[in-house]
VOBA-1610 file (N, C-alpha, C; in pm, whole numbers, padded with zeros to 5 digits, always signed):
BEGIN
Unk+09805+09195+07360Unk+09677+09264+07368Unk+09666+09339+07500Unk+09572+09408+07492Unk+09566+09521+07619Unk+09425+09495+07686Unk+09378+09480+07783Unk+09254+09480+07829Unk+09139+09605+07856Unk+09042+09556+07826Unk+08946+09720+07830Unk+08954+09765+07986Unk+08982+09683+08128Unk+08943+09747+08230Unk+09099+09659+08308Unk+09092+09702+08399Unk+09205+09575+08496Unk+09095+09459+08581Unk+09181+09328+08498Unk+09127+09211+08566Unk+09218+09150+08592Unk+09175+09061+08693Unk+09216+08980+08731Unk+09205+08827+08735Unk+09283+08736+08652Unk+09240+08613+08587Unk+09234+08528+08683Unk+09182+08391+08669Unk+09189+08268+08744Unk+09314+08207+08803Unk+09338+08191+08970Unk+09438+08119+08997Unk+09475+07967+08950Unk+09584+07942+08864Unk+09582+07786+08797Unk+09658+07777+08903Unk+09731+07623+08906Unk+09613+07544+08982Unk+09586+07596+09083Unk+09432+07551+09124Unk+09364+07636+09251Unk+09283+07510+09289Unk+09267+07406+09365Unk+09367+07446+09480Unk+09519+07377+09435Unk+09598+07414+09498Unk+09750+07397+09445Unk+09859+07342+09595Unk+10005+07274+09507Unk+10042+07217+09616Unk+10147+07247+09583Unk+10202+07337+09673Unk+10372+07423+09632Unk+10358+07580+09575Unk+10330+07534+09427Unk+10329+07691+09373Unk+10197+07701+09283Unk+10115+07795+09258Unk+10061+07833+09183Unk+10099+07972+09113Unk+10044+08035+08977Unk+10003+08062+08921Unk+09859+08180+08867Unk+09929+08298+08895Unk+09819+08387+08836Unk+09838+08443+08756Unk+09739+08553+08689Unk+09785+08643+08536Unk+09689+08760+08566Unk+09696+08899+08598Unk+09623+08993+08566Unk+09666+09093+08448Unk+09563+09136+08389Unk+09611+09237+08297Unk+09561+09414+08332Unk+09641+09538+08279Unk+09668+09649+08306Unk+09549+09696+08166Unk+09467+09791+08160Unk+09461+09883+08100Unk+09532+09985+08051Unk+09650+10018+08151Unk+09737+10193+08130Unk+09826+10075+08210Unk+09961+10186+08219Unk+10054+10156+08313Unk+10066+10194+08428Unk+10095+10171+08575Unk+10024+10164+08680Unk+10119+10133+08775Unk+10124+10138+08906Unk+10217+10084+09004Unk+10110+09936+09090Unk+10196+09875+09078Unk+10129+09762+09124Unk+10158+09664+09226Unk+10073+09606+09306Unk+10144+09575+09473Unk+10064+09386+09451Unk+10127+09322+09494Unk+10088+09190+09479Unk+10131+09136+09607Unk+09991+09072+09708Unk+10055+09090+09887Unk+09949+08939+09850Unk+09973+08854+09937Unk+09973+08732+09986Unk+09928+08711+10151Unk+09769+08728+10194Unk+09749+08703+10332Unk+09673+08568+10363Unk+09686+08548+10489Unk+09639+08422+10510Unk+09483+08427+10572Unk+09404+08373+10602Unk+09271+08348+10654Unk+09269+08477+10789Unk+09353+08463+10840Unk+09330+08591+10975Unk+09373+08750+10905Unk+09401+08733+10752Unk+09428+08890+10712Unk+09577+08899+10737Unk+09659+08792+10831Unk+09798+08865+10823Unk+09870+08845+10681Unk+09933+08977+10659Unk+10061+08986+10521Unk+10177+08872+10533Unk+10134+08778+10443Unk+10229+08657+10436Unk+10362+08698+10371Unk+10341+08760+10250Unk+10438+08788+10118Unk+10386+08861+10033Unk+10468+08968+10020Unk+10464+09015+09888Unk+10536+08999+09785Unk+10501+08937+09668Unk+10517+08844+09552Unk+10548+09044+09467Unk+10496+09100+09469Unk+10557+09233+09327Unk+10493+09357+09424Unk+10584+09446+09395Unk+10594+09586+09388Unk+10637+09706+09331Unk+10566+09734+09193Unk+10643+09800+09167Unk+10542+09876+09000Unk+10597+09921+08915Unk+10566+09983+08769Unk+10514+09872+08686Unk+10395+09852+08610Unk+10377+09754+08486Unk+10339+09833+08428Unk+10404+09778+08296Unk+10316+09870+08161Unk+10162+09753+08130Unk+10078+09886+08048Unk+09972+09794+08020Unk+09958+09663+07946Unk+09874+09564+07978Unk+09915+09441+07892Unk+09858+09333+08005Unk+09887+09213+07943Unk+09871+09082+08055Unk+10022+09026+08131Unk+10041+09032+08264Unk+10142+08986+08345Unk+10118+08875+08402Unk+10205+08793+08425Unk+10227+08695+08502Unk+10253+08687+08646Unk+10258+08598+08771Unk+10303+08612+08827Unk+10274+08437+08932Unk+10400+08408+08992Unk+10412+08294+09048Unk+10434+08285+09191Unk+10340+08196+09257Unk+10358+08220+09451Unk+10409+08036+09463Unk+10535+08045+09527Unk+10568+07972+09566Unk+10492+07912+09763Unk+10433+07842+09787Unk+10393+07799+09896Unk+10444+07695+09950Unk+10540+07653+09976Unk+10629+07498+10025Unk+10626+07562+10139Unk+10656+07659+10208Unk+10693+07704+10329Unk+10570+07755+10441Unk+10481+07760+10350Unk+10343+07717+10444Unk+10260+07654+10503Unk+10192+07664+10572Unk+10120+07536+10611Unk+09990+07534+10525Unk+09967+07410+10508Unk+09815+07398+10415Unk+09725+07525+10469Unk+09616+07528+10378Unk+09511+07652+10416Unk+09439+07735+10303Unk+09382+07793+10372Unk+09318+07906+10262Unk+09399+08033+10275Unk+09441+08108+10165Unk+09490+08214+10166Unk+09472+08299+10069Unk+09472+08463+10031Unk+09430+08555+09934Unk+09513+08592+09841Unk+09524+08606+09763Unk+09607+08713+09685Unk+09521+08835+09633Unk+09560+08956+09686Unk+09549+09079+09679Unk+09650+09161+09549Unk+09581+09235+09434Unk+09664+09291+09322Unk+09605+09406+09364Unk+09676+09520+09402Unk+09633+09658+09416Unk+09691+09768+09298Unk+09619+09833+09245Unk+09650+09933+09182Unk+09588+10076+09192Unk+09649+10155+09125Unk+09599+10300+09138Unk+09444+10284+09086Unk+09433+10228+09012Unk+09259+10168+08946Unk+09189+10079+09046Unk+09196+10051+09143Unk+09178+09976+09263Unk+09214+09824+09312Unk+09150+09780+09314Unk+09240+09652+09376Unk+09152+09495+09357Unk+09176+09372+09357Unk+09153+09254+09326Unk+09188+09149+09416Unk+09084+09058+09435Unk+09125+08960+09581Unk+09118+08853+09510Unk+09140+08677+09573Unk+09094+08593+09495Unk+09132+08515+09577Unk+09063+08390+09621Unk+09131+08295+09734Unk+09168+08196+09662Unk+09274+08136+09736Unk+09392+08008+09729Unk+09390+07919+09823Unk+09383+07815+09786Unk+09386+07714+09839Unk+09497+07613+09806Unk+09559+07607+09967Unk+09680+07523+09929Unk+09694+07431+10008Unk+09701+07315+09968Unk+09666+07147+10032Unk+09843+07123+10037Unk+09856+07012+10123Unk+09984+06953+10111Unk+09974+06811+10123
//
């Protein structure tokens, strides 16, 4: 299925310990940037960069190598962009 607008779904698990779990979906096909910052705004990781066709995508953030905290995930597209905070306990 295709979505009427670009959203951006619920982080499973949230809060999470290691890796979580997101899903946004495309209206059109689009270039798409998936960046990972921490509480002060710095760019931790970027998890995707690149072309999706329209539809629902997946996508997985591994966190073992962080320290516990709050942190964002940012989905930017040419249709604008989506934040969502993470929380990752250890």
């Amino acid at each position: 299925t295709i979505p009427d607008e670009f959203i951006l779904l619920s982080t499973y698990p949230n809060p999470f310990n290691a890796v979580t779990r997101f899903a946004f979906g495309l209206n059109v096909s689009t270039h798409v940037q998936a960046v990972i910052y921490d509480i002060s705004g710095r760019d931790i990781e970027t998890l995707v960069s690149g072309n999706f066709d329209a539809g629902f995508h997946g996508i997985k953030w591994n966190g073992e190598h962080q320290p516990s905290g709050i942190y964002f995930v940012s989905i930017k597209t040419e249709m604008g962009s989506r934040t969502q905070k993470l929380m990752l306990i250890k």
